[in-house]
Backbone as JSON, one array per atom type, in Angstrom:
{
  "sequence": "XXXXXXXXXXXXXXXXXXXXXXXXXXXXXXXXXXXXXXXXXXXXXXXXXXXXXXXXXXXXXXXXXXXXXXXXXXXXXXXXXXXXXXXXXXXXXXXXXXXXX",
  "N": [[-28.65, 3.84, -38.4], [-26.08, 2.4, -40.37], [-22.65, 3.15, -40.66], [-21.93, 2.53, -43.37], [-24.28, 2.87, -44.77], [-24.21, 5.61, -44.24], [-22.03, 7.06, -45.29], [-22.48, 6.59, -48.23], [-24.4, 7.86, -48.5], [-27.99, 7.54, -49.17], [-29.62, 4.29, -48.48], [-31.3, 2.32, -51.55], [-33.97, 0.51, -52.86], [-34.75, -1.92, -55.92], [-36.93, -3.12, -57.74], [-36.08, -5.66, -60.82], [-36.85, -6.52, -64.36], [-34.97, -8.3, -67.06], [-35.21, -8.76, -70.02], [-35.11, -10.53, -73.4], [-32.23, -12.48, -74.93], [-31.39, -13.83, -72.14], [-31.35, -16.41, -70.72], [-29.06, -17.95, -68.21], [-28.14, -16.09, -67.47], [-28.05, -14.9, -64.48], [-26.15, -16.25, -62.65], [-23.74, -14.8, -63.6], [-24.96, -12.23, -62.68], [-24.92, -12.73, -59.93], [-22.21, -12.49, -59.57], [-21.53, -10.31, -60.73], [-23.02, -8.24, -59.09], [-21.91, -8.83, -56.46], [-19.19, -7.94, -56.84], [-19.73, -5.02, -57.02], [-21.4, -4.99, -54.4], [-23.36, -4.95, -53.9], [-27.1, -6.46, -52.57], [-29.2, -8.33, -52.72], [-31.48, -10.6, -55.15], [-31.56, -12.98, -57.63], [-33.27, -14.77, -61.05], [-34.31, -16.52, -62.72], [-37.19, -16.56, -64.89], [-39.87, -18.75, -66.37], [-40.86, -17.68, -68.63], [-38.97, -16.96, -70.24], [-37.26, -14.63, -69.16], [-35.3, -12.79, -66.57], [-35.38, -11.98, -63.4], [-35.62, -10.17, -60.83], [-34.21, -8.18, -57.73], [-32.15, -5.63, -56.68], [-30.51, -4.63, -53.94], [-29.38, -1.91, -52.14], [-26.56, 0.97, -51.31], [-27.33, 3.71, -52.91], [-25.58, 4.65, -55.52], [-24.37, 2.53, -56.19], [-26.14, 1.0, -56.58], [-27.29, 1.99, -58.78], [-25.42, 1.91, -60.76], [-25.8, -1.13, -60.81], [-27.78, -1.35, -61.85], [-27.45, -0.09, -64.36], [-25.15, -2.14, -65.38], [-27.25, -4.8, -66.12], [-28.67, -3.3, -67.34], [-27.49, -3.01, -69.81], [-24.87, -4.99, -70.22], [-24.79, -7.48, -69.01], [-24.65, -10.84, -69.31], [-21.72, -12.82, -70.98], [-22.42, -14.29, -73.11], [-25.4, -13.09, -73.23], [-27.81, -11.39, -74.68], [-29.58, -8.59, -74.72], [-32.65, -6.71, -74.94], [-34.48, -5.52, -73.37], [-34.66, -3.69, -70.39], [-36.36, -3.17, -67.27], [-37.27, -1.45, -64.87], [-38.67, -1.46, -61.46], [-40.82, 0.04, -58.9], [-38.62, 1.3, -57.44], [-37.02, 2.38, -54.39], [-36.88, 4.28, -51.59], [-34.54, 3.06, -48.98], [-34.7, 2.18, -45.14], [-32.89, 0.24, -44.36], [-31.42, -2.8, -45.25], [-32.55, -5.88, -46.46], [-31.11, -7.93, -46.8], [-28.77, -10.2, -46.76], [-26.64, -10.68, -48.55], [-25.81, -11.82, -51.98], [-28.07, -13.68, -54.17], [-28.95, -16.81, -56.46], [-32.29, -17.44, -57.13], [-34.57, -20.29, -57.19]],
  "CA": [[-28.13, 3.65, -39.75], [-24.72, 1.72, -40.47], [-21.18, 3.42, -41.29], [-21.75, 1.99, -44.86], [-25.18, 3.57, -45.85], [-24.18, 7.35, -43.9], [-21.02, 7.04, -46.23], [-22.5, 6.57, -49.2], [-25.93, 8.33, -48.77], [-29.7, 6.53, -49.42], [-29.83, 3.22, -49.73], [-32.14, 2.45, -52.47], [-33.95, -0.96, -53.33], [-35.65, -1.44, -57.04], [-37.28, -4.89, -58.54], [-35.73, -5.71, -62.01], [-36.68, -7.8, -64.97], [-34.07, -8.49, -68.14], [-35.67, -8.77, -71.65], [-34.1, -10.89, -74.01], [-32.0, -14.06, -74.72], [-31.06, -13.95, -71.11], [-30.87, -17.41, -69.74], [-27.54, -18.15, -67.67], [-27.41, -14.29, -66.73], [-27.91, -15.58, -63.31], [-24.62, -16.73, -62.33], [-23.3, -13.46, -64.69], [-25.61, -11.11, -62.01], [-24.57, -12.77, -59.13], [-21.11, -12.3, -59.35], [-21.6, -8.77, -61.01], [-23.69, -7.46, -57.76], [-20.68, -9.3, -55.61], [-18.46, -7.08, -57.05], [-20.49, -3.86, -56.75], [-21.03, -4.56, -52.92], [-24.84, -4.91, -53.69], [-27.59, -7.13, -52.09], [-30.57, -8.87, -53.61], [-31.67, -11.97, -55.42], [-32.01, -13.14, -59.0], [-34.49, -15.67, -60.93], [-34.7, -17.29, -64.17], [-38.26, -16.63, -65.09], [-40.41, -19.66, -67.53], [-41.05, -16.78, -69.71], [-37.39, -16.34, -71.06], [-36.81, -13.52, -68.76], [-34.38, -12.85, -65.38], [-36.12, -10.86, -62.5], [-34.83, -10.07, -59.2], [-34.35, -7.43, -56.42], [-31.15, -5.23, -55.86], [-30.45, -3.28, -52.71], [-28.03, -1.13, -51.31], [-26.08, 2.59, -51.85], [-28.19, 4.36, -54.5], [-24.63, 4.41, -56.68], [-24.34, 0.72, -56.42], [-27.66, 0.03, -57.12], [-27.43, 2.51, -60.13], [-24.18, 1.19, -61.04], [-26.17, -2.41, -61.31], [-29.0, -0.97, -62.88], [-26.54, 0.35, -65.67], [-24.99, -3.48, -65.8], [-28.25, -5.46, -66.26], [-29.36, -2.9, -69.12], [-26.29, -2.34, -71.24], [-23.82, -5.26, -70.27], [-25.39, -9.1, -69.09], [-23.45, -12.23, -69.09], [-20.84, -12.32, -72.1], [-23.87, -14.8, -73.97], [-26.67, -12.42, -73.17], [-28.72, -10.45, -75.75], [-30.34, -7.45, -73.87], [-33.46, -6.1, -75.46], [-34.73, -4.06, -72.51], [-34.67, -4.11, -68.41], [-37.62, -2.6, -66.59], [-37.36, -1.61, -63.37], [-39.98, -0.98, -60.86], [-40.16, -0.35, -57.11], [-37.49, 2.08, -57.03], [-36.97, 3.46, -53.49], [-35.63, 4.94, -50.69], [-35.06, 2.02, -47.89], [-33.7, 2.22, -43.81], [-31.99, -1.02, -44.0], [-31.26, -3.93, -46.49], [-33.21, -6.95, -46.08], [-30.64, -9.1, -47.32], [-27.48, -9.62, -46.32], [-25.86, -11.15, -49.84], [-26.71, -11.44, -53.56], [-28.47, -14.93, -54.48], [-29.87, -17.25, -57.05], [-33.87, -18.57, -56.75], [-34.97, -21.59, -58.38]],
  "C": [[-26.66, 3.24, -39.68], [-24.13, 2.96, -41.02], [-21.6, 3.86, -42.7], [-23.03, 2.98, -45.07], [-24.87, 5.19, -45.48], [-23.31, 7.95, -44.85], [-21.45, 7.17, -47.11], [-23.91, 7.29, -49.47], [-26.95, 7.27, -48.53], [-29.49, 5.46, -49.73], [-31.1, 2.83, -50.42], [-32.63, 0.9, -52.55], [-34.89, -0.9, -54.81], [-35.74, -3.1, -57.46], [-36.58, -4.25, -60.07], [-36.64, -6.75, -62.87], [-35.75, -7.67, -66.82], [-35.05, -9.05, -69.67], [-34.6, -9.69, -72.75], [-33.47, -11.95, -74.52], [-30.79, -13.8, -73.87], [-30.5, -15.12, -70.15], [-29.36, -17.6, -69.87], [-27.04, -16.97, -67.29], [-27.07, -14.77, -65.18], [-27.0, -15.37, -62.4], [-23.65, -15.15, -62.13], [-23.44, -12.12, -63.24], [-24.96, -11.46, -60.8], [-23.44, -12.11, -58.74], [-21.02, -10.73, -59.62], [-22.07, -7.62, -59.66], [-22.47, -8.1, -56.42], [-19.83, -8.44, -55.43], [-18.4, -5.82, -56.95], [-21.02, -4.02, -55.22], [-22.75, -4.21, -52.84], [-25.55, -5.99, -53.24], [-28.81, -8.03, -52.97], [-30.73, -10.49, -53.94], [-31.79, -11.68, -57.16], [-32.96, -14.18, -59.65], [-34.62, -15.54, -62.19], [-36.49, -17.47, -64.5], [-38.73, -18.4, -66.56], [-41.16, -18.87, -68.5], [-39.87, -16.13, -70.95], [-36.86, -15.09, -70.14], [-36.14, -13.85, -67.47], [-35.2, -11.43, -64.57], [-35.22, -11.3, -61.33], [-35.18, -8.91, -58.42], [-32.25, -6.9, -56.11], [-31.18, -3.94, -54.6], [-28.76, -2.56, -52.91], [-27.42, 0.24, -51.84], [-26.98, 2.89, -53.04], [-27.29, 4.64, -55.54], [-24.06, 3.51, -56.84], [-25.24, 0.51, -57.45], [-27.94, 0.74, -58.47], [-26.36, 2.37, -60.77], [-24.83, -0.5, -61.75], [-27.29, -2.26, -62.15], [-28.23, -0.94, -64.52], [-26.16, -1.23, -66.56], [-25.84, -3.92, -66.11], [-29.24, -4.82, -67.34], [-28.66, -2.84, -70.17], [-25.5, -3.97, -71.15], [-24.36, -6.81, -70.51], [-24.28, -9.41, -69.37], [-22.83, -12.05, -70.51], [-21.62, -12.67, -73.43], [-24.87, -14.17, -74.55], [-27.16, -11.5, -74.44], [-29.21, -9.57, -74.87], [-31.42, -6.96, -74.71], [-33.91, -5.46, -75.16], [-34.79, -4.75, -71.13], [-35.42, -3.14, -68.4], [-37.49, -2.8, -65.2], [-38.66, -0.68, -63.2], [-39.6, -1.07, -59.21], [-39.45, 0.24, -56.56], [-38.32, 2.5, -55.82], [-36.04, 3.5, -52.43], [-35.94, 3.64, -49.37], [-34.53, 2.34, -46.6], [-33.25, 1.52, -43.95], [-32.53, -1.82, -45.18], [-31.89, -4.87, -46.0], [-32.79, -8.24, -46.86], [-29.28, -9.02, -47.3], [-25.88, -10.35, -47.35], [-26.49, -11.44, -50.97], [-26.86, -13.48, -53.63], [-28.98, -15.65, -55.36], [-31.14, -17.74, -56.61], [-33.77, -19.19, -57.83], [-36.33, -21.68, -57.96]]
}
């Protein structure tokens, strides 16, 4: 186990998806999980919605959880986030936060 996860406890990984009038969060998430020192991906669904994947410290990753239900890009509408997947991981399987297309 790294430095970084013994320091901070469990790291955690949990799928997301954003509810809402969301498009252009994206960008918004990227930089937001940059800043929080979290891992993952994000993804403009053809349903109106933003799904993804964050990893890392379990008070990161509930730190970004918090962002992506209450806060979104300055645009965003929030109506609800649903996570799923929560758990406990050995290692990150990603070693920076990303857009998919």
């Amino acid at each position: 186990m790294s430095a970084l996860a013994k320091a901070s406890g469990a790291l955690k990984s949990v799928d997301y998806e954003v509810f809402g009038r969301v498009q252009g969060e994206d960008a918004y998430t990227e930089e937001e999980a940059r800043k929080l020192g979290v891992v993952g991906w994000v993804k403009n669904t053809s349903q109106g919605t933003v799904t993804g994947q964050v990893q890392g410290p379990e008070d990161k990753v509930n730190a970004m959880k918090s962002w992506l239900s209450k806060v979104g890009s300055p645009s965003s509408r929030i109506d609800r986030t649903s996570f799923s997947n929560e758990k406990e991981i050995s290692k990150l399987d990603f070693s920076g936060f990303s857009t998919r297309y």
